[in-house]
PLY file of the C-alpha trace (Angstrom):
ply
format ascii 1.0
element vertex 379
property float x
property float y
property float z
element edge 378
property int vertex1
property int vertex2
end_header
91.27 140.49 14.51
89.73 143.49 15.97
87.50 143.17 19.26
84.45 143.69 17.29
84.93 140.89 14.85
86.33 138.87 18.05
82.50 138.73 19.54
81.21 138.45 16.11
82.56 135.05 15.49
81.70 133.96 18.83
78.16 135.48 19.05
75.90 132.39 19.39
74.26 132.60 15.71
72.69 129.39 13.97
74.95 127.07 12.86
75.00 124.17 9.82
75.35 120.82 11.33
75.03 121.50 14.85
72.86 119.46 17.06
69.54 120.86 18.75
66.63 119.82 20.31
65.23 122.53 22.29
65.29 126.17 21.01
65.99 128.94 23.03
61.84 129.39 23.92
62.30 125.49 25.16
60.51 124.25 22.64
61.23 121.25 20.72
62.70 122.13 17.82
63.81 118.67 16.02
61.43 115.97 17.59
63.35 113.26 15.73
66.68 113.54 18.17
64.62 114.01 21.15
65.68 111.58 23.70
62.35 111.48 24.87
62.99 111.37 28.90
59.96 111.17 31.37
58.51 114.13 33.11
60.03 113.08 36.27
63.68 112.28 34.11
62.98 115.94 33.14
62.56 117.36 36.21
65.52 115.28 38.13
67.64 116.49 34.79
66.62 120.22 35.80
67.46 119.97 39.57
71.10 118.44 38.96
71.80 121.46 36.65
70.27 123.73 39.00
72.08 122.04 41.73
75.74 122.37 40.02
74.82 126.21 39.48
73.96 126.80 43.31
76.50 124.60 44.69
79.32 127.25 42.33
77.51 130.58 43.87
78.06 129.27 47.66
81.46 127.91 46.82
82.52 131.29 45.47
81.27 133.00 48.34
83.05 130.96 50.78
86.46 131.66 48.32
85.48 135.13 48.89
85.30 134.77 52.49
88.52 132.99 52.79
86.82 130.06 54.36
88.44 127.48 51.17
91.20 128.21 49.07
89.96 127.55 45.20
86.91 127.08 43.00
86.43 126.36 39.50
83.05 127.09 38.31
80.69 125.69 35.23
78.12 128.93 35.00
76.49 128.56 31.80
78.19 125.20 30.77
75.47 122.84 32.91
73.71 121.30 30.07
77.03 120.26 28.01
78.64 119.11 31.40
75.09 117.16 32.95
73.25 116.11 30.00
76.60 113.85 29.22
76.90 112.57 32.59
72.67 111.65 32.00
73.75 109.87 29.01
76.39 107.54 30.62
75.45 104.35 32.31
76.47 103.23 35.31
79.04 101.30 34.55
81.11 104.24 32.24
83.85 106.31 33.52
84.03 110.06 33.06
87.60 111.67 33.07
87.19 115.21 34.26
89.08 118.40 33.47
88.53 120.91 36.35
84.95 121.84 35.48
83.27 119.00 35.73
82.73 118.62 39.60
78.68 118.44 39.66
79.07 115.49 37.35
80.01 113.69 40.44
77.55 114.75 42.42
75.46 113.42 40.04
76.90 110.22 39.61
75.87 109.93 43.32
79.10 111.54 45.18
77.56 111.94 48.64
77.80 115.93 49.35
79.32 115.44 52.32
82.26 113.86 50.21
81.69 116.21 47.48
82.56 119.22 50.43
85.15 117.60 52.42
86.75 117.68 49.64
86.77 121.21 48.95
88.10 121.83 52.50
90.63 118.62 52.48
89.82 117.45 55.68
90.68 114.26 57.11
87.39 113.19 55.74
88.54 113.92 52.00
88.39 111.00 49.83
92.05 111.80 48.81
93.45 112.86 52.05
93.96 116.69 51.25
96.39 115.81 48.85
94.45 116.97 45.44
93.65 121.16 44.94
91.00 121.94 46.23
87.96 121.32 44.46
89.56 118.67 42.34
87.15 115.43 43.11
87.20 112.15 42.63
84.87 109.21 43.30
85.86 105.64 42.19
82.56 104.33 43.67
81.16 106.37 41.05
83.56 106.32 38.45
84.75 109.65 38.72
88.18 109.73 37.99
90.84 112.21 39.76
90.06 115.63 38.02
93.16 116.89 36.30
94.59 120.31 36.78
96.89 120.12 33.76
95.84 120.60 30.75
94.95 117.52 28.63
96.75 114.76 30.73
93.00 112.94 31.47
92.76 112.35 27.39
94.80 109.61 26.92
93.80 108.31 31.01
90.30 107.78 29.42
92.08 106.01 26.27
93.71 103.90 28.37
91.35 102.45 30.24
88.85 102.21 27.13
91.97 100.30 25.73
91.81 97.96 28.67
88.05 97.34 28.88
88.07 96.48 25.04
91.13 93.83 25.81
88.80 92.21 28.80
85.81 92.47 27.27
84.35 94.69 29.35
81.21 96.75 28.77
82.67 100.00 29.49
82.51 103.09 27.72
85.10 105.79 28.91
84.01 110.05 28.22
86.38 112.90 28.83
85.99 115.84 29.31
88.18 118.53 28.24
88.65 121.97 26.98
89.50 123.79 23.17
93.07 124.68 24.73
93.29 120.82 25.33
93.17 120.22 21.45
96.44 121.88 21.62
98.57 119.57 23.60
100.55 116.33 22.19
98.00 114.68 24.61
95.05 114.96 22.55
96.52 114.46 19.46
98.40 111.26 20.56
94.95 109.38 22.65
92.99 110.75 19.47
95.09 108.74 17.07
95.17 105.42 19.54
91.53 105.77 19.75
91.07 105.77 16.45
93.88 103.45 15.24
92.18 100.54 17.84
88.66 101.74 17.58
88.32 101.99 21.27
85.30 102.72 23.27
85.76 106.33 24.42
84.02 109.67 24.06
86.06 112.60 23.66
83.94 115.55 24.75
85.52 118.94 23.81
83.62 122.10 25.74
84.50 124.96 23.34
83.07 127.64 25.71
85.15 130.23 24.11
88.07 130.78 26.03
91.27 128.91 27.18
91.64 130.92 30.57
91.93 134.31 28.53
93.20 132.67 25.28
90.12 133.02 22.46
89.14 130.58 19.98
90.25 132.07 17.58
94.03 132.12 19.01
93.70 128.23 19.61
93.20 127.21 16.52
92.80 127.60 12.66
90.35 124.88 11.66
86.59 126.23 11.36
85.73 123.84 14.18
87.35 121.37 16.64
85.53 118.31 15.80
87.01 117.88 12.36
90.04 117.12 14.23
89.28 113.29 14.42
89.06 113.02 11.04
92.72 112.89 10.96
93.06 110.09 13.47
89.85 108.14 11.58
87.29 109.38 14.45
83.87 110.57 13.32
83.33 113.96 14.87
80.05 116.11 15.78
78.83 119.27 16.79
76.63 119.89 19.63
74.41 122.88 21.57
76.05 122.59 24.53
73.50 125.04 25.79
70.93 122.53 24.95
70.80 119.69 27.83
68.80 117.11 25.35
70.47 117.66 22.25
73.95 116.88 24.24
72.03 113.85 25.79
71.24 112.33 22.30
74.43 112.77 20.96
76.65 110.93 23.67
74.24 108.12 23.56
74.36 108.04 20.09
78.03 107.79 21.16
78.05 105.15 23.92
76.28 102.84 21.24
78.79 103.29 18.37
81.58 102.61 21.22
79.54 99.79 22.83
79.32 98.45 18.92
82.46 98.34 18.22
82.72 101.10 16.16
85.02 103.13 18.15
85.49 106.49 19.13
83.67 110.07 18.82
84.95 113.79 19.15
82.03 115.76 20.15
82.58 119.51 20.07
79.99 120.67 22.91
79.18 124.78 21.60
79.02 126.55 25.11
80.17 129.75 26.58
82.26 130.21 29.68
79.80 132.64 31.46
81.93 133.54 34.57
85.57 133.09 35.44
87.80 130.85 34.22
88.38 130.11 37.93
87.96 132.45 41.36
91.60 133.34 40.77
90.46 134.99 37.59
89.55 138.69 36.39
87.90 137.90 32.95
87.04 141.58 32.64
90.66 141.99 31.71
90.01 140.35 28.47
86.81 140.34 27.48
83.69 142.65 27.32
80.10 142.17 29.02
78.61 142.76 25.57
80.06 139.81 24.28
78.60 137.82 27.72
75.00 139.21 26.63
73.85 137.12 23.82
74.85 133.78 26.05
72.94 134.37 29.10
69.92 134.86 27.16
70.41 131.41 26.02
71.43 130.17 29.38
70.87 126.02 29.61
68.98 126.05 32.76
66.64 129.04 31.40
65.60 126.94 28.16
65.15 123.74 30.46
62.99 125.27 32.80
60.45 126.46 30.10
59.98 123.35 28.80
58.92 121.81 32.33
56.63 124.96 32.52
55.04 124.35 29.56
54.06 121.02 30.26
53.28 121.46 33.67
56.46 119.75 35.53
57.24 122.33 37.82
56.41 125.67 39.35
58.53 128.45 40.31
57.56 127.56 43.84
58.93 124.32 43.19
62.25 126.11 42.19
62.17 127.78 44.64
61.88 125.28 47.39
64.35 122.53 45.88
67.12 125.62 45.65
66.49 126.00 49.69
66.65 122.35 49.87
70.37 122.29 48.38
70.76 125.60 50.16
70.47 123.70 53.71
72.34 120.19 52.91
75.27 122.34 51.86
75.26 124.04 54.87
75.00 121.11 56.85
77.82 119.81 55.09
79.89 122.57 55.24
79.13 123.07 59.45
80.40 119.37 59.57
83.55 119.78 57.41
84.75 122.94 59.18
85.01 121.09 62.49
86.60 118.07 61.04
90.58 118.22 61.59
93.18 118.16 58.59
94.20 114.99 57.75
96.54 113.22 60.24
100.48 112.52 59.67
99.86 109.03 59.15
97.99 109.24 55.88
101.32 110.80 54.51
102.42 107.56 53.36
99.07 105.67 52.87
97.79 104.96 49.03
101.45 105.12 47.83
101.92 101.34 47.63
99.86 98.44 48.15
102.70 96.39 50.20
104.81 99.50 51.60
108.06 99.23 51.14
111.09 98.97 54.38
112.20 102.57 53.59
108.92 104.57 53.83
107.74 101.87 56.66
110.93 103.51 58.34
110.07 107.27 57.28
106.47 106.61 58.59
107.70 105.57 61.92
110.51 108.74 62.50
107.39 110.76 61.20
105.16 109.72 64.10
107.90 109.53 66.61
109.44 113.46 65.70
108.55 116.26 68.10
106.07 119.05 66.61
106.43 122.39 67.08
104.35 124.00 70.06
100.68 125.64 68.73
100.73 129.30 68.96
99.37 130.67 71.23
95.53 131.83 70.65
94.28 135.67 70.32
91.58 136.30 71.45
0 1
1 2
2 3
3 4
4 5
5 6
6 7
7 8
8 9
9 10
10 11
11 12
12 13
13 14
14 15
15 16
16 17
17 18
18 19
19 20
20 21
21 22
22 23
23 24
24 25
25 26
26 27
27 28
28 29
29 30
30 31
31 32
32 33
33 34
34 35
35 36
36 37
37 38
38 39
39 40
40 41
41 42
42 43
43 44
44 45
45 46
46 47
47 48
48 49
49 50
50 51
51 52
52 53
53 54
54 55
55 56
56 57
57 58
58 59
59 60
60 61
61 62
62 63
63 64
64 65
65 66
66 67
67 68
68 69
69 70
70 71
71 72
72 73
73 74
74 75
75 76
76 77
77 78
78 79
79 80
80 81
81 82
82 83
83 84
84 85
85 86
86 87
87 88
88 89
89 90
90 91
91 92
92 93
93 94
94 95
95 96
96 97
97 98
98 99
99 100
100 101
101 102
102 103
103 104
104 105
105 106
106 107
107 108
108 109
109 110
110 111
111 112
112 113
113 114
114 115
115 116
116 117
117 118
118 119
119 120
120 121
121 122
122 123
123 124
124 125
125 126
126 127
127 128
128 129
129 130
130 131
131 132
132 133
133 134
134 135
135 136
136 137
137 138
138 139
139 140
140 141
141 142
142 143
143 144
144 145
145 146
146 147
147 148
148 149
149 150
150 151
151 152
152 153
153 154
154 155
155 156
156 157
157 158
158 159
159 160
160 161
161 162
162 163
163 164
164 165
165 166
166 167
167 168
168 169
169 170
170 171
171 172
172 173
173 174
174 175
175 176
176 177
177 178
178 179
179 180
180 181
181 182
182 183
183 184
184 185
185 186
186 187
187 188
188 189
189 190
190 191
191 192
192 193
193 194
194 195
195 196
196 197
197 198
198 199
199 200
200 201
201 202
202 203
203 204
204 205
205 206
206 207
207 208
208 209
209 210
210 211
211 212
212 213
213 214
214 215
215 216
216 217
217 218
218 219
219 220
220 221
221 222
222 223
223 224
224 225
225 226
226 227
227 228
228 229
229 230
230 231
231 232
232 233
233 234
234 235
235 236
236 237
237 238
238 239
239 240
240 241
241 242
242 243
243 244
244 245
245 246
246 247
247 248
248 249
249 250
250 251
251 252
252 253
253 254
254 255
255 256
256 257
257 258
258 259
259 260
260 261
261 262
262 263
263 264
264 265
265 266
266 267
267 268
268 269
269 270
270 271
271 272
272 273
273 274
274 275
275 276
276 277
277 278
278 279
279 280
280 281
281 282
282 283
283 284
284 285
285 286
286 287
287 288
288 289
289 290
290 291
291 292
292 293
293 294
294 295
295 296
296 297
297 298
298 299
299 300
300 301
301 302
302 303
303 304
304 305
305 306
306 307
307 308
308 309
309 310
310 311
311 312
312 313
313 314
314 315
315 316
316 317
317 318
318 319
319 320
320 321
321 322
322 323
323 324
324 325
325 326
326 327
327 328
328 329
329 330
330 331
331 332
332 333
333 334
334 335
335 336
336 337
337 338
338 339
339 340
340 341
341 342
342 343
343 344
344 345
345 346
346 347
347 348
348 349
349 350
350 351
351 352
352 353
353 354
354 355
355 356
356 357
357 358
358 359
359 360
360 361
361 362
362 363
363 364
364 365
365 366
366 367
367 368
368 369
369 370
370 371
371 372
372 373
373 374
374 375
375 376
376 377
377 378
């Protein structure tokens, strides 16, 4: 396939039997799937995307200063990645991949937690012992984000399997990539979702590229959401550009699960807009021309001219909430720069609920072993 007919099959044309609700103007474009949120759901749906998209541009910059080590960005991916988490109740779980951090934030991670993290401070939820930028949040239900590829699939099977054997009312969503359809993971939670009709959401985010790996490369099928049908689960295709249309669809999802019914495959259409992650040069493998079309169909874009048109918000209201976040991140991150690593005893904490003699030992030589003198400072 030559470059040219690479962007051409990715260029965001109509497609048949693909979900929408707002067009790229922000109007309503299919009033029967509207969700039909309140001006003030609107707005607070607006703010969390806008939110994730500042909170990536200051976390990049402080990966550029060399003030944190890692971030893994959602540019352009907002609506697929918030309109989900809006369609969850509070009782779901969400099992992330890497890109799904502002989900917790909007799931009500404090962020102060949602920044400690980042650092791994002694603060950190998880004790500096994820990547950074890999949250969690079990107040939430935010499970540990997963670094390799596909392992959170059959996490989010499991646990759907165990809610449906306690009765539980508990719905389970991950979220994963189109290089995760690859991996003996999906395939084998896809056929025990469907085999026990389980309550769980599998939300695929085709936004193009698997690190540098196209589409195209992944896979032969004409789209990822047929893919259930092997394993007897009902796939659909979403905008994932459009915040409502992906709302509608995973509630239409959390009912069929809640039924009974079992599982879904959505296949959220997006586009990975920036890096895969700040480790990345994505100009080694693909062209700005083919990044055009996308932004001009960028998910916060169409969601701000809807609350325009009917009067829900100003651009001095943008502006003012975006130096709103702007502060409370810098507050956060002032506070988590002069909070200490975490200490030696947490080395062994979380391992085991009753700790066995052998690491009780360890522990104890741990905090009883000399350390090394601190260098001197230069001034």
């Amino acid at each position: 396939m030559t470059q040219t007919e690479r962007q051409e099959s990715r260029n965001p044309a109509p497609l048949r039997d693909v979900v929408r609700v707002l067009g790229d103007d922000g109007t309503i474009v299919d009033p029967t799937l509207d969700p039909g949120l309140s001006g003030p759901e609107l707005v607070a749906l607006y703010r969390d995307m806008s939110r994730t998209r500042i909170l990536d541009e200051r976390l990049l910059t402080l990966q550029r200063q060399g003030r944190i080590g890692f971030h893994v960005g959602s540019l352009g991916e907002e609506a697929t990645i918030i309109g989900a988490t809006y369609a969850l109740r509070p009782q779901d779980w969400i099992f992330p991949c890497y890109r799904e951090s502002g989900a917790a934030v909007t799931r009500g991670l404090p962020l102060q937690a949602f920044v400690d993290n980042v650092f791994g401070n002694a603060n950190d939820l998880v004790k500096g012992r994820q990547m950074p930028d890999h949250h969690t949040g079990r107040a939430v239900r935010f499970a540990s984000t997963s670094s390799p590829v596909g392992t959170q699939i059959p996490h989010a099977v499991g646990v759907a399997w165990a809610a449906k054997l306690r009765r539980d009312d508990v719905v389970t969503l991950a979220f994963f990539g189109d290089g995760a359809t690859s991996t003996n993971d999906f395939h084998a939670a896809a056929n025990l979702a469907g085999v026990f009709r389980l309550p769980v959401i599998l939300l695929c985010r085709n936004n193009g590229w698997a690190i540098s790996t196209p589409v195209e490369r992944q896979t032969a099928s004409p789209t990822f959401a047929e893919k259930g049908n092997a394993y007897g689960v009902p796939g659909v295709r979403v905008d994932g550009n459009d915040a409502l249309a992906v709302i509608a669809v995973v509630r239409r999802a959390v009912e069929r699960a809640r039924s009974g019914a079992g599982a879904t495959l959505i296949e959220a259409l997006t586009y990975r807009m920036g890096a895969h992650t700040s480790s990345d040069d994505p100009s080694r493998y693909r062209t700005e021309s083919e990044i055009r079309p996308w932004v001009e169909r960028d998910p916060l874009e169409r969601v701000r001219r809807l609350l325009e048109a009917r009067r829900l918000i100003s651009r001095a209201d943008d502006d003012a909430y975006r130096a709103e976040v702007d502060r409370s991140f810098r507050e956060a991150v002032a506070v988590a720069e002069c909070t200490p690593p975490p200490g030696l005893h947490t080395l062994h904490e979380d391992v085991y609920a009753t700790p066995p003699w052998h690491l009780v030992e360890q522990r104890e030589a741990l905090l009883r072993g000399s350390r090394p003198a601190a260098p001197p400072r230069t001034v």
